[in-house]
C-alpha positions in Angstrom: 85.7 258.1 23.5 84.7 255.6 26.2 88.3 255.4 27.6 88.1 258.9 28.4 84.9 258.1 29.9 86.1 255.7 31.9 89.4 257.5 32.9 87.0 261.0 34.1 84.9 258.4 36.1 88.1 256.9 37.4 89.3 260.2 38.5 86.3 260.8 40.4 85.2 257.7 42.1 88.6 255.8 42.5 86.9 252.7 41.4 90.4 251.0 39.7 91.9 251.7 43.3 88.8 250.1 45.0 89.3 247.2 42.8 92.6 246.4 43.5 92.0 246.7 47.3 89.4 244.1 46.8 89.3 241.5 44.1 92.6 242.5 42.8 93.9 242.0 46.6 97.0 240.2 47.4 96.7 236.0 48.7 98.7 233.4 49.0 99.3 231.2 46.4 98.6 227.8 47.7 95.2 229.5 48.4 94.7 228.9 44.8 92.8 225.6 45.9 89.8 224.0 45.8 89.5 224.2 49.3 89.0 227.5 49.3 85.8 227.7 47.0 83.6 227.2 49.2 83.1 230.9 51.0 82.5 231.9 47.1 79.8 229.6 46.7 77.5 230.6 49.5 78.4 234.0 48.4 76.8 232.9 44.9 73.7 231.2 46.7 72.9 234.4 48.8 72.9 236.9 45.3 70.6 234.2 43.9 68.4 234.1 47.0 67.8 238.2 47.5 67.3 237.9 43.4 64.2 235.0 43.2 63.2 236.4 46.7 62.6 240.2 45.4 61.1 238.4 42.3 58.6 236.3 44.7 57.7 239.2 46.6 56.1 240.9 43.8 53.1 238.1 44.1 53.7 236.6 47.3 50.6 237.9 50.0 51.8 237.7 53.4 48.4 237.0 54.6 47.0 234.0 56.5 44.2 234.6 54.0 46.2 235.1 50.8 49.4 233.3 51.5 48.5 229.9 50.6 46.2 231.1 47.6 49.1 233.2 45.8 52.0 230.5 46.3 49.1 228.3 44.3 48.8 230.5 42.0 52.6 230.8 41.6 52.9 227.5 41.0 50.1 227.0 38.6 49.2 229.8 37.0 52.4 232.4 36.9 54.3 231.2 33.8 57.3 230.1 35.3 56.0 230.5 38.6 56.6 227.0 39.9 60.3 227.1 38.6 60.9 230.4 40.4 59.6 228.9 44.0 61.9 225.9 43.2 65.0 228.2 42.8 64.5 229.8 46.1 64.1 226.4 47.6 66.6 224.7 46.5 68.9 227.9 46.9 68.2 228.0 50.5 69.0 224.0 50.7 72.4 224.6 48.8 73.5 227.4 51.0 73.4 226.1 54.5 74.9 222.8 53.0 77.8 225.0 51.3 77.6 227.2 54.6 78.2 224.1 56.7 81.0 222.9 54.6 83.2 226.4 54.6 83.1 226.5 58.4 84.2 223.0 58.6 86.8 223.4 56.3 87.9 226.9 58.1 88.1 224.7 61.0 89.9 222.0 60.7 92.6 224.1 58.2 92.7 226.5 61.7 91.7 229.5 60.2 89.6 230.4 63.1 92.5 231.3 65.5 94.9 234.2 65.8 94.7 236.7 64.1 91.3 235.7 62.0 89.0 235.1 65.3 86.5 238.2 64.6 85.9 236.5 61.1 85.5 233.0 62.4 82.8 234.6 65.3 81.2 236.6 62.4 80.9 233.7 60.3 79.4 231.6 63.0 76.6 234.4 63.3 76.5 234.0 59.3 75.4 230.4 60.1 73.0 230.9 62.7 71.2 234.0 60.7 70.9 231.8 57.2 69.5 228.6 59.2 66.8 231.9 60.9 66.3 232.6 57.2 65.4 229.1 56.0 62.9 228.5 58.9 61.2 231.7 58.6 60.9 231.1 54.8 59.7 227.5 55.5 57.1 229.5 57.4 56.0 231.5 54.3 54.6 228.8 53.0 51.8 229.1 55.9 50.6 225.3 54.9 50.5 222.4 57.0 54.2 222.0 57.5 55.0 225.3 58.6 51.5 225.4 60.9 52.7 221.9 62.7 56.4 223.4 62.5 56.0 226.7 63.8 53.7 224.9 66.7 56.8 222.6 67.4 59.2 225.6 67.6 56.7 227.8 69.8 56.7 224.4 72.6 60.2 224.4 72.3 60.4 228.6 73.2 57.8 228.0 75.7 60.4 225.6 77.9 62.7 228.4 78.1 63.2 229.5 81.9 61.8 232.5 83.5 61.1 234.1 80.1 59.1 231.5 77.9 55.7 232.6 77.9 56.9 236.0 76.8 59.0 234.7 74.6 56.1 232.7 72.6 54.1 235.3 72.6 56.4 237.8 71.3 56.9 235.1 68.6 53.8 234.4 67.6 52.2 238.0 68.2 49.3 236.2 70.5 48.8 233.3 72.2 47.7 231.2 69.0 49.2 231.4 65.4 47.2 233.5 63.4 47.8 236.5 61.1 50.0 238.3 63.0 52.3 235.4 63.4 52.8 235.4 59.5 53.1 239.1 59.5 56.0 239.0 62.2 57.9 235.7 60.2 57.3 237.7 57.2 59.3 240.7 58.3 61.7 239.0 60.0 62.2 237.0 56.4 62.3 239.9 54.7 63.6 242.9 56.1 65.2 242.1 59.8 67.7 238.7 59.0 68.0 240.2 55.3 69.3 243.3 56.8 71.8 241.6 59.5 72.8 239.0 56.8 73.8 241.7 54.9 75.5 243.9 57.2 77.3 240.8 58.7 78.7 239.7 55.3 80.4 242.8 54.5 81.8 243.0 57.8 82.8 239.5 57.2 84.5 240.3 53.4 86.1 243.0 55.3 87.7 241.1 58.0 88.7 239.2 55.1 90.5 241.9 52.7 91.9 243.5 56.5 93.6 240.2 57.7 94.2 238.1 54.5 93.3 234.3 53.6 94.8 231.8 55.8 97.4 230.2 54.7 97.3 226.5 53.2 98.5 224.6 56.8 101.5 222.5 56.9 102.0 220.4 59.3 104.3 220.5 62.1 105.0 224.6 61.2 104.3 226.5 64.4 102.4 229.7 64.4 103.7 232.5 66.4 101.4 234.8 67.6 104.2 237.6 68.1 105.7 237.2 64.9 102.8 235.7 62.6 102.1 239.3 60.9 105.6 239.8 59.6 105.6 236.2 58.3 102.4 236.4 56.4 103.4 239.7 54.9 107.0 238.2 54.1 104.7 235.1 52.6 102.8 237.5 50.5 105.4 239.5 48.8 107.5 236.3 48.1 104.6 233.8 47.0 101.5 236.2 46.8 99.3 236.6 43.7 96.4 238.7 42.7 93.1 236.9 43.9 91.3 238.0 40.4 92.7 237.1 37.9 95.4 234.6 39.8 93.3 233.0 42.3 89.7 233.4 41.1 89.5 230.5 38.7 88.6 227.5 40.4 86.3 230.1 42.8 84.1 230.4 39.3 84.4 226.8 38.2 82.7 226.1 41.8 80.0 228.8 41.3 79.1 228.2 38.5 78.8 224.6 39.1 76.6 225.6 42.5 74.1 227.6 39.9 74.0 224.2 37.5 73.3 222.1 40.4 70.9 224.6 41.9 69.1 225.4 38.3 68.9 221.1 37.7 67.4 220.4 41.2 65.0 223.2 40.6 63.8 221.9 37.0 64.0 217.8 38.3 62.6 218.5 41.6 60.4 221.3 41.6 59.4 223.7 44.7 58.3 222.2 48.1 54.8 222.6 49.3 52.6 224.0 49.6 50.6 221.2 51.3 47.5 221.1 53.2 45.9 224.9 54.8 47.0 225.5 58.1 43.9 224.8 59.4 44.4 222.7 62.7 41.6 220.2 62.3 43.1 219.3 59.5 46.8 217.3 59.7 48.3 216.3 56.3 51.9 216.4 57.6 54.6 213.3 56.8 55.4 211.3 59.8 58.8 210.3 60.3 58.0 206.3 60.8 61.1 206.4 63.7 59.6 208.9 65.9 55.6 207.8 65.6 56.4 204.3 65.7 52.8 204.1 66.4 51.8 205.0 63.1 54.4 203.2 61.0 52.0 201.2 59.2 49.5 204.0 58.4 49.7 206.2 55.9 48.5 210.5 56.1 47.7 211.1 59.6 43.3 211.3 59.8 42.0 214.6 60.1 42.2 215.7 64.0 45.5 214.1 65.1 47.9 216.1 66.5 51.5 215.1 66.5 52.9 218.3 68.8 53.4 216.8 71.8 54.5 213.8 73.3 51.7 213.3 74.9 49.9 213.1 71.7 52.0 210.5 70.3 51.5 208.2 73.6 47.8 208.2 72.8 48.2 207.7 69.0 46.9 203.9 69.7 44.4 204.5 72.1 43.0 207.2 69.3 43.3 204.1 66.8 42.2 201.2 68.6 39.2 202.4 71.1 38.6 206.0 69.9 39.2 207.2 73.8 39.4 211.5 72.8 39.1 212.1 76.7 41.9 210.4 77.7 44.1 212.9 75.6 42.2 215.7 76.8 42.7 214.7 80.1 46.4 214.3 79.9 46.8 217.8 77.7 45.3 219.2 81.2 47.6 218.0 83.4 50.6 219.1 80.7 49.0 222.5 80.5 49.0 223.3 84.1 52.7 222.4 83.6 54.0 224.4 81.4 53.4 227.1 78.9 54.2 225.3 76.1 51.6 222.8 77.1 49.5 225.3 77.1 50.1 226.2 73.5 49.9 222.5 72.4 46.8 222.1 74.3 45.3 224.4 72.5 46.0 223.2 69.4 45.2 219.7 69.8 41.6 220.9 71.3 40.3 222.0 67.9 42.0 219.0 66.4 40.7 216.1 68.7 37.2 218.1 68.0 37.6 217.3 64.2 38.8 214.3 64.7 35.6 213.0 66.7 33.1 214.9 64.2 34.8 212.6 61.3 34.5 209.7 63.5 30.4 210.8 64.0 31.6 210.8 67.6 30.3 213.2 70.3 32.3 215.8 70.4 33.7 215.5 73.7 33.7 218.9 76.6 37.0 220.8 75.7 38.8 223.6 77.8 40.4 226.5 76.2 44.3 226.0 77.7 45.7 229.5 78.8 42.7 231.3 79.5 
């Protein structure tokens, strides 16, 4: 009774056709390797990424209000809800590092030249969109981290030429990061890169099934560009097998080992943040002791200290040792007449220099309001 099911489906849809245009498709055989697992594994880490990230959207609040409190509340309160979190983290972390890997491997085994350039350029946008995923997600978080980030990556944007200012602004949907900054990250996490990611990856899978798996190289064999095609199809029919069930079994041995890994990190390590409110008179953020060497002997930065500019850090000792808030202020001037960018760190380290002298019982000393 179910075969004839399944043979009235079959007649309809075509689906044992599809298969065999597909997983059932033709490879080499030395592409039986373990080189070649690792395209499968970022694969594995995307379906686990849209699965916990459909799951976190169903209590995640992409609010500047809310955001903060419901990732708490995920990670305290949800059953589960901290593990969850820690599965998308460590997801993201495993598939740029599996990403990364694959392209080196594509490259130094050649597989980005002739005829498999389309697939080595789509693959490169692959890259570029998944590293766009795993800073706007590092923005959800809308804690201290992705406050001071997201301020570090709007002064970068700002230095552009000619079209900074907009640029920033277009970013951050104002001249500050507020609400409507974490309403544009949030679509761009969620529906815009998402949506590319996905249309990009079954063009790459197809550029894949049109012009075939390299080859495992051998050195000293030229490749011909005129006659390449002819060979590969000669290699296939001599030495070609079926990629499922022939070639697919180290491909799930690697999977399945990228899930362990991802599924022990998860329960060992636990998700990341969040830490501190965005709130920027308030810095809880962990200095790298190499690039705030004037701080390597202090622990958390006090509230008001702003490490987005390297103006900032030049004054982290005269903030220290004398208390001198003018002198900063006075130097963010000069920077924001500058630049834009200036401008946007000026404006930040205004409200923090402010908090810093109110825990100080300092006099709060006369700020301008960069950009305006």
């Amino acid at each position: 009774m179910l075969r004839q099911i399944a043979i009235w489906i079959d007649d309809r849809l075509h689906l044992s056709k599809l298969f065999d245009s597909t997983a059932g498709h033709t490879v080499p055989a030395n592409a039986g390797s373990w080189f070649y697992v690792f395209g499968s594994g970022t694969l594995t880490c995307f379906i686990l990424q849209i699965v916990t990230g459909i799951c976190l959207a169903f209590v995640y609040v992409p609010s500047a209000d809310e955001a903060f409190t419901s990732l708490e509340y995920l990670n305290y309160d949800q059953p589960l809800g901290w593990y969850l979190r820690a599965l998308h983290f460590w997801g993201s972390n495993f598939m740029v590092s599996i990403m990364a890997i694959h392209m080196t491997q594509v490259f130094l085994f050649g597989a980005f030249k002739y005829p498999r350039e389309l697939t080595w350029i789509s693959g490169c946008v692959l890259l570029l969109l998944t590293l766009g995923m795993a800073f706007t997600g590092q923005i959800m978080r809308f804690d201290q981290d992705a406050y001071w980030g997201l301020g570090i990556g709007a002064a970068i944007m700002g230095r552009m030429p000619f079209i900074g200012p907009n640029v920033v602004h277009l970013l951050l949907g104002g001249p500050i990061i507020a609400g409507e900054t974490l309403s544009r990250f949030f679509t761009l996490h969620v529906f815009v890169i998402p949506g590319l990611l996905i249309a990009l990856i079954s063009l790459h899978l197809r550029l894949v099934l049109a012009k075939g798996i390299n080859e495992y190289p051998v050195p000293g064999q030229e490749v011909k560009r005129e006659s390449y095609a002819e060979e590969y199809e000669a290699l296939l029919k001599k030495e070609g097998v079926p990629f499922y069930p022939k070639a697919i079994d180290k491909d799930l041995v690697f999977s399945s080992l990228v899930m362990l890994g991802i599924l022990a990190c998860a329960a060992y390590f636990g998700p990341k943040g969040p830490r501190g409110i965005p709130n920027p008179t308030y810095i809880d953020t962990v200095r790298a002791a190499f690039y705030f060497p004037h701080g390597r002997k202090k622990s958390p930065a006090p509230a008001g200290r702003c490490f987005g500019c390297d103006i900032c850090v030049s004054h982290i000792g005269k903030l220290d040792s004398s208390g001198d808030l003018r002198s900063v202020v006075a130097a963010h001037g000069g920077l924001e007449r500058h630049s834009h960018a200036g401008a946007i760190c000026a404006r930040a380290c205004a409200a923090g220099i402010a908090g810093r002298a109110r825990a100080a019982g300092k006099a709060v000393p006369e700020l301008s309001q960069p950009g305006r």
